[in-house]
TORZABA-132751 format. One record per residue (C-alpha): x, y, z; residue in three letters; residue number from 1. Coordinates in steps of 0.2 Angstrom, whole numbers. Each point is the difference from the previous one (the first is absolute). Example, Ala and Ser with C-alpha at 12.3 -4.5 7.8 and 13.67 -1.06 7.14 Angstrom:
BEGIN
<c1 62 | c2 -22 | c3 39 | residuo ALA | num 1>;
<c1 6 | c2 17 | c3 -3 | residuo SER | num 2>;
//
This chain:
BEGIN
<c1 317 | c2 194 | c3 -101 | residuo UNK | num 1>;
<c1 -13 | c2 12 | c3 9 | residuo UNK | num 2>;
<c1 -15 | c2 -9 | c3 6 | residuo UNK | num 3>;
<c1 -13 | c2 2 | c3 -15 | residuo UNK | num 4>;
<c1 12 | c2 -7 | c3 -11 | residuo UNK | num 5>;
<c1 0 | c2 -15 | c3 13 | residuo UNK | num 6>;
<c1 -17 | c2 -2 | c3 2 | residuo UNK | num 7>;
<c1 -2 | c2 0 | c3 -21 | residuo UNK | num 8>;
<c1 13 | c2 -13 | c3 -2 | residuo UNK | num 9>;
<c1 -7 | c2 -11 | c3 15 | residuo UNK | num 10>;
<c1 -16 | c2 2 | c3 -12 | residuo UNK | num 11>;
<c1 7 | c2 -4 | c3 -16 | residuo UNK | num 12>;
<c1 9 | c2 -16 | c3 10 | residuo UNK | num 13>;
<c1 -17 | c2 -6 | c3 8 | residuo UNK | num 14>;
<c1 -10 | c2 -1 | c3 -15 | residuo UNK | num 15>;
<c1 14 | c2 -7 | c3 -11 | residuo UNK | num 16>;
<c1 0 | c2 -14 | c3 15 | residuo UNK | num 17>;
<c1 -18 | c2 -2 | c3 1 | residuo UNK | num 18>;
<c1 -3 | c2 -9 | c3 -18 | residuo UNK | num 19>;
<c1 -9 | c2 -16 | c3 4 | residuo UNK | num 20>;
<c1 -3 | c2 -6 | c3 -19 | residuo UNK | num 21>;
<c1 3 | c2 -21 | c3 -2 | residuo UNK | num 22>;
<c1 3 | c2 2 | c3 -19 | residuo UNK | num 23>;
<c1 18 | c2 -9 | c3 -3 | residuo UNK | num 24>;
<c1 13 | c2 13 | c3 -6 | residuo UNK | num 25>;
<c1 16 | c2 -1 | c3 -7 | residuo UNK | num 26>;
<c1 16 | c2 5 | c3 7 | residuo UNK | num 27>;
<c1 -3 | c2 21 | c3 -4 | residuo UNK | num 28>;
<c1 16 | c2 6 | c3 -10 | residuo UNK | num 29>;
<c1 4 | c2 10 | c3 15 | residuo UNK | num 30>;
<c1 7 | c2 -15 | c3 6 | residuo UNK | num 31>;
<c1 4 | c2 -10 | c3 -15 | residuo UNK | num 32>;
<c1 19 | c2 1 | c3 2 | residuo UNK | num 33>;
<c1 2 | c2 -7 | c3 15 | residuo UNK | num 34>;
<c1 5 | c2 -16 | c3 4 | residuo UNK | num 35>;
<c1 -1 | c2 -13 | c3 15 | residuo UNK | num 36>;
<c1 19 | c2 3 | c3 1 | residuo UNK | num 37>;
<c1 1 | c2 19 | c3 1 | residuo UNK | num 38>;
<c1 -13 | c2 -2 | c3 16 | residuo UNK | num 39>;
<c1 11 | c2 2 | c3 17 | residuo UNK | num 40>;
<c1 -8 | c2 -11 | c3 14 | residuo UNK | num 41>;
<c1 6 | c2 -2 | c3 17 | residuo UNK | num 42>;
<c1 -10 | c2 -14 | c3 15 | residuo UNK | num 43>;
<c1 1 | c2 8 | c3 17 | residuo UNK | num 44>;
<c1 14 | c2 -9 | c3 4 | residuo UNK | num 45>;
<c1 10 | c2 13 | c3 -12 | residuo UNK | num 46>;
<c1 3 | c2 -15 | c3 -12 | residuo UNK | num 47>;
<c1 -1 | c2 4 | c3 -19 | residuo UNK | num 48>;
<c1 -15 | c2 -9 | c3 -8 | residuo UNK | num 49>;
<c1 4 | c2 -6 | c3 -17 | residuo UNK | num 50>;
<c1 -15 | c2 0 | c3 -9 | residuo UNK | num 51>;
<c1 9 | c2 -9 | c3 -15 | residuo UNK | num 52>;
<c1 0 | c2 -15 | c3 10 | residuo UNK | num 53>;
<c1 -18 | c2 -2 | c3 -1 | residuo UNK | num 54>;
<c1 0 | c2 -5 | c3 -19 | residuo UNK | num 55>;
<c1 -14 | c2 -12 | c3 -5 | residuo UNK | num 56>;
<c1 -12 | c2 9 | c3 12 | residuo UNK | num 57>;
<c1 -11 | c2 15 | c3 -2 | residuo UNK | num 58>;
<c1 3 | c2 15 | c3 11 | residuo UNK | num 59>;
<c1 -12 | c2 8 | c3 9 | residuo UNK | num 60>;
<c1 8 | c2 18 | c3 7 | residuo UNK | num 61>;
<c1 -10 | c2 12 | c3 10 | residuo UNK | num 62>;
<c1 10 | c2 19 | c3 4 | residuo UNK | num 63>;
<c1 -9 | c2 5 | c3 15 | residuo UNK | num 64>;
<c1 -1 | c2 12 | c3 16 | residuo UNK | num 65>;
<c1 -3 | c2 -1 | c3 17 | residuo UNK | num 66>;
<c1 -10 | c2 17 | c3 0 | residuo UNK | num 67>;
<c1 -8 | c2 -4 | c3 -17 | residuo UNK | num 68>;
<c1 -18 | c2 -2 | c3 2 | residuo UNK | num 69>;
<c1 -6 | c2 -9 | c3 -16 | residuo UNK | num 70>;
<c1 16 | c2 -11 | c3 2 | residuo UNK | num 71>;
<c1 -5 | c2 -6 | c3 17 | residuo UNK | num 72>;
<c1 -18 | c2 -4 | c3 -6 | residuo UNK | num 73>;
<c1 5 | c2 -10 | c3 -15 | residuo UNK | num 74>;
<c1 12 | c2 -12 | c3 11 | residuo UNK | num 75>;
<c1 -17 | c2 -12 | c3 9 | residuo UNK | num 76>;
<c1 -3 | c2 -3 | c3 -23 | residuo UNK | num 77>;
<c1 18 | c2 -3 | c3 -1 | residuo UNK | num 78>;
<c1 0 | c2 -14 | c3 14 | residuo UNK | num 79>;
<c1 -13 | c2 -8 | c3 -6 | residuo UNK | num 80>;
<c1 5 | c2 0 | c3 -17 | residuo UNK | num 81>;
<c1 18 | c2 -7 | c3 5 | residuo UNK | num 82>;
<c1 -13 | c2 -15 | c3 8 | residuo UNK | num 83>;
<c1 -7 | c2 -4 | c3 -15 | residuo UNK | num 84>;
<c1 14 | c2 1 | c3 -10 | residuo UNK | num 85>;
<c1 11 | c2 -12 | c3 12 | residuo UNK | num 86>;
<c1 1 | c2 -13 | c3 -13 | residuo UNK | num 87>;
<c1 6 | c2 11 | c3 -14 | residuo UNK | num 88>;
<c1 18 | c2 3 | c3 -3 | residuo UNK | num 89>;
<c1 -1 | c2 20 | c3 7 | residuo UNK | num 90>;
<c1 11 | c2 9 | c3 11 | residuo UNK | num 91>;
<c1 -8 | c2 15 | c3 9 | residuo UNK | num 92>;
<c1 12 | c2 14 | c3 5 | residuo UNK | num 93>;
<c1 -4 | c2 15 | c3 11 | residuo UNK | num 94>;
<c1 11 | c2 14 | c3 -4 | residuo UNK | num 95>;
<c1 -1 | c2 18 | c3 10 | residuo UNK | num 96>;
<c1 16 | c2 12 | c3 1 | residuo UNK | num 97>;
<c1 -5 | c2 3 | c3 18 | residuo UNK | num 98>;
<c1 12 | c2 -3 | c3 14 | residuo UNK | num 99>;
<c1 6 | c2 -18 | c3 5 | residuo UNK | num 100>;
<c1 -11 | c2 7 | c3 16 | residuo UNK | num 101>;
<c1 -15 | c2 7 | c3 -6 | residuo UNK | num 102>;
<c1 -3 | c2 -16 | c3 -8 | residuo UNK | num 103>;
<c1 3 | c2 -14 | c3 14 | residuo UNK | num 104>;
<c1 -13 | c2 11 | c3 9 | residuo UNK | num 105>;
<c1 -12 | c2 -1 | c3 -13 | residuo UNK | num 106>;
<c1 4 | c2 -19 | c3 1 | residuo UNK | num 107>;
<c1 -2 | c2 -1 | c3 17 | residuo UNK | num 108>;
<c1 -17 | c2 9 | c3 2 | residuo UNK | num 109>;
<c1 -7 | c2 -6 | c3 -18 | residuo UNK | num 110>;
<c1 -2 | c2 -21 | c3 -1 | residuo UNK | num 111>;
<c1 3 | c2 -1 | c3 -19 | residuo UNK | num 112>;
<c1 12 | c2 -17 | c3 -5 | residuo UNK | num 113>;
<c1 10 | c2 13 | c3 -14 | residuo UNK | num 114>;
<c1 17 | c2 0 | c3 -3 | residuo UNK | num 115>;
<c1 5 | c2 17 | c3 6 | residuo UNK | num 116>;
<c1 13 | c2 7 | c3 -11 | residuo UNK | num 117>;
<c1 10 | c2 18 | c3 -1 | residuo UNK | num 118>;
<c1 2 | c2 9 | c3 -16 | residuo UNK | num 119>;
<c1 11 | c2 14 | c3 -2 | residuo UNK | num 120>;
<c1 -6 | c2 17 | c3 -11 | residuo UNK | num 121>;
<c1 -18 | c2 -3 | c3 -6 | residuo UNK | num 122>;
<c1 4 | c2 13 | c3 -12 | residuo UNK | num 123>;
<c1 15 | c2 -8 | c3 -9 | residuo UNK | num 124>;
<c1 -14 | c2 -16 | c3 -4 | residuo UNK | num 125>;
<c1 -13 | c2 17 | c3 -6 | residuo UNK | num 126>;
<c1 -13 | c2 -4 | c3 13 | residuo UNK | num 127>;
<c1 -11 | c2 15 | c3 3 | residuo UNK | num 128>;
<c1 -12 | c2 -7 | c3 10 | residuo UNK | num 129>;
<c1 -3 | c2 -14 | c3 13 | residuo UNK | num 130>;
<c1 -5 | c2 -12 | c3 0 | residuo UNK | num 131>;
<c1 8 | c2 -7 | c3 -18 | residuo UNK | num 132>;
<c1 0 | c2 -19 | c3 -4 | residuo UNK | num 133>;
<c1 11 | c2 -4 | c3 -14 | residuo UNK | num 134>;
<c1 -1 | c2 -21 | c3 -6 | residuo UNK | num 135>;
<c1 14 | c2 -9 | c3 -8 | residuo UNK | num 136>;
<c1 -5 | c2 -14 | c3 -11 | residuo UNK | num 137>;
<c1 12 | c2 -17 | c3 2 | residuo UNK | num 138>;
<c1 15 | c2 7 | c3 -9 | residuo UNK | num 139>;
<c1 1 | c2 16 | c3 10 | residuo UNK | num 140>;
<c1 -10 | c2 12 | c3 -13 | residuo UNK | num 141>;
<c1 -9 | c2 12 | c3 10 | residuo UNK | num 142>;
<c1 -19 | c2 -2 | c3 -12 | residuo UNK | num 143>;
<c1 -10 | c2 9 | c3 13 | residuo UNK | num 144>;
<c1 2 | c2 17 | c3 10 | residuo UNK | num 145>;
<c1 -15 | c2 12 | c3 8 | residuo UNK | num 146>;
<c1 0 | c2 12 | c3 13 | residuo UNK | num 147>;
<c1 -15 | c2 -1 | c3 12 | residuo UNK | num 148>;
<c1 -10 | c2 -9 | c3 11 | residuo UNK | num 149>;
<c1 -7 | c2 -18 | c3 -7 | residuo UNK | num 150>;
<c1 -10 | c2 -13 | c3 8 | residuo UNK | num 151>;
<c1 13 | c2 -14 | c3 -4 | residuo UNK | num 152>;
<c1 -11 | c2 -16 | c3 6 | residuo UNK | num 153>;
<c1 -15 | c2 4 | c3 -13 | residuo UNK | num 154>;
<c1 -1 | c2 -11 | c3 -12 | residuo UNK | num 155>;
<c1 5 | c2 10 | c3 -14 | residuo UNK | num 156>;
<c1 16 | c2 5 | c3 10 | residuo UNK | num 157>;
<c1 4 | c2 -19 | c3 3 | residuo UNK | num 158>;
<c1 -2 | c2 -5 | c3 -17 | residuo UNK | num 159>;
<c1 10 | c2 16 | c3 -5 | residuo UNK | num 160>;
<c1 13 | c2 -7 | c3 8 | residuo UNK | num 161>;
<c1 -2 | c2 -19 | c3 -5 | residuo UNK | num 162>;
<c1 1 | c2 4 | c3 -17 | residuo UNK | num 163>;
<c1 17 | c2 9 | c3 2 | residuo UNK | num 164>;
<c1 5 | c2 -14 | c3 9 | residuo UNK | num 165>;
<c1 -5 | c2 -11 | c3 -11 | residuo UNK | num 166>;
<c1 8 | c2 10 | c3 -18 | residuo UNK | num 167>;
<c1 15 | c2 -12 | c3 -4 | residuo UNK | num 168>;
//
């Protein structure tokens, strides 16, 4: 790809990325077939992650970048609101399809309590941009899905996600 047709898709990406709306959305139907079980996790131990086993709870999953800017910004909301939320029956995964490497260095230099995870092909899930949350309600139904940055410890976000948590 020659370099304008970089710097046109890099673009397009950053401003897809950049919505900062707190309006709740549904799961888009670009991403209404998949399911909690066609998502391939791996911790960075190389163990498979099951997210089947986490039935009776809502899950919170964030595909991410070490070089993505908006990504990186949105992660301080994301701590905070996993603080408020402590009580609440949610799961928050941290997904990227980086290197087992990349991502202990980013762990390393960035003090976030997240539970690092390692996805294979964004594409194969349709994620266009980063970051992408995707929330799973109690019985594995994925009811919301956005692409961009959110300030997740606002309390629209928070009651956002109480009310999915909450849905049974």
């Amino acid at each position: 790809m020659n370099l304008p047709a970089r710097l046109w898709l890099l673009i397009l990406l950053g401003t897809v990325a950049c919505n900062n709306t707190a309006k709740q959305r549904p799961a888009s139907d670009s991403y209404s077939q998949i399911s909690i079980a066609k998502i391939k996790l791996m911790d960075l131990n190389d163990q498979p992650v099951d997210l089947t086993k986490y039935k009776d709870k809502t899950i919170f999953l964030n595909f991410w970048a070490t070089w993505c800017k908006p990504c990186r910004e949105e992660m301080p909301s994301i701590q905070s609101a996993m603080a408020i939320l402590k009580s609440e029956n949610i799961e928050f995964f941290f997904a990227s399809d980086e290197s087992k490497g990349e991502i202990e260095e980013f762990k390393r230099t960035n003090k976030f309590n997240f539970n690092y995870v390692r996805t294979g092909s964004l594409a194969d899930l349709n994620i266009m941009g980063l970051p992408t949350t995707f929330i799973f309600d109690a019985d594995g139904k994925l009811v919301f899905s956005e692409i961009g940055y959110r300030k997740w410890d606002d309390k629209a976000n928070i009651e956002l996600i109480q009310n999915i948590s909450k849905s049974r």
